[in-house]
C-alpha positions as CSV (number, residue, x, y, z in Angstrom):
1,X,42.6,-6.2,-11.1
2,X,40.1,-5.1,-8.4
3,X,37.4,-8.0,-7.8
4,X,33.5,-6.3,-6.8
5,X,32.6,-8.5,-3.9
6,X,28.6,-8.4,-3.8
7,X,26.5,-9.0,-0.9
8,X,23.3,-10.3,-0.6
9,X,20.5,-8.8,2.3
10,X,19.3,-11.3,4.7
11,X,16.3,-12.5,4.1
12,X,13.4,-11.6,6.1
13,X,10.6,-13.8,6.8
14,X,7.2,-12.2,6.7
15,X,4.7,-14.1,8.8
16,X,1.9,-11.9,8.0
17,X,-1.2,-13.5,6.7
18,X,-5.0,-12.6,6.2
19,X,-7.1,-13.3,9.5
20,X,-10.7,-14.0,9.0
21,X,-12.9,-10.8,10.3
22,X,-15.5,-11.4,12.5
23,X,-19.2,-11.4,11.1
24,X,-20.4,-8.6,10.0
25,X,-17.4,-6.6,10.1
26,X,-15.4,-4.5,7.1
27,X,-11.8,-4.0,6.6
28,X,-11.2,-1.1,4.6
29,X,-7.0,-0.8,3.2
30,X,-6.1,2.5,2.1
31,X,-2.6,3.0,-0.1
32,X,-1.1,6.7,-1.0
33,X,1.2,7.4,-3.4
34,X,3.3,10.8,-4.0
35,X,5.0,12.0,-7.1
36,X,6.8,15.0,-6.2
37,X,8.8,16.4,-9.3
38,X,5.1,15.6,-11.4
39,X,3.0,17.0,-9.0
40,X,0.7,13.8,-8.8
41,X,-0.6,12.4,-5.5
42,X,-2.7,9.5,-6.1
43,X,-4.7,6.8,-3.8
44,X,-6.3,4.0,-3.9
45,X,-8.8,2.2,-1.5
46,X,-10.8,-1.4,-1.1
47,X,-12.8,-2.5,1.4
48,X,-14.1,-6.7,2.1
49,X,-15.8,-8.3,4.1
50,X,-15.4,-10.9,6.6
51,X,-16.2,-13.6,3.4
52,X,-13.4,-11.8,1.8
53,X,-15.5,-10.9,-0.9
54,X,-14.5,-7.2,-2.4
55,X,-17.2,-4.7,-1.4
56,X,-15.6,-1.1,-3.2
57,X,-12.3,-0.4,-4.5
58,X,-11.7,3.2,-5.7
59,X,-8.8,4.8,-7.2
60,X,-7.8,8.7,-8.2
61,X,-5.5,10.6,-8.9
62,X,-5.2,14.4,-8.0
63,X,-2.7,17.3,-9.7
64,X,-1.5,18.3,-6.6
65,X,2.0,18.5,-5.0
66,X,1.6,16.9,-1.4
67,X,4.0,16.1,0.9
68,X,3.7,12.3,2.7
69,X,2.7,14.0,6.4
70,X,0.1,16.3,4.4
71,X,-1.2,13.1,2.7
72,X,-1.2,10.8,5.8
């Protein structure tokens, strides 16, 4: 009888957190996402300000085939 020994990842803390922007600025975040054998690229966008308060979000999707260095 062979036993399957199973072993969990380490754990990794993330320490990343939101940091309040300075007055008057914009942070814009920007996500791409590529479907190669349907020949979908999509993206999607938001940007908020230093209240946090969403300002745009956008989101499309395209027919076309690209590659993650042409869609960087």
């Amino acid at each position: 009888m062979v036993q399957a020994c199973i072993q969990q990842a380490p754990r990794v803390q993330n320490n990343t957190r939101w940091v309040k922007l300075q007055e008057r600025w914009i942070k814009c975040n920007v996500e791409a996402g590529f479907f190669i054998d349907q020949g979908i690229t999509t993206i999607a966008c938001c940007a908020r300000n230093s209240n946090d308060e969403l300002q745009y979000a956008q989101t499309r999707q395209y027919n076309l085939k690209l590659s993650t260095l042409e869609g960087d």
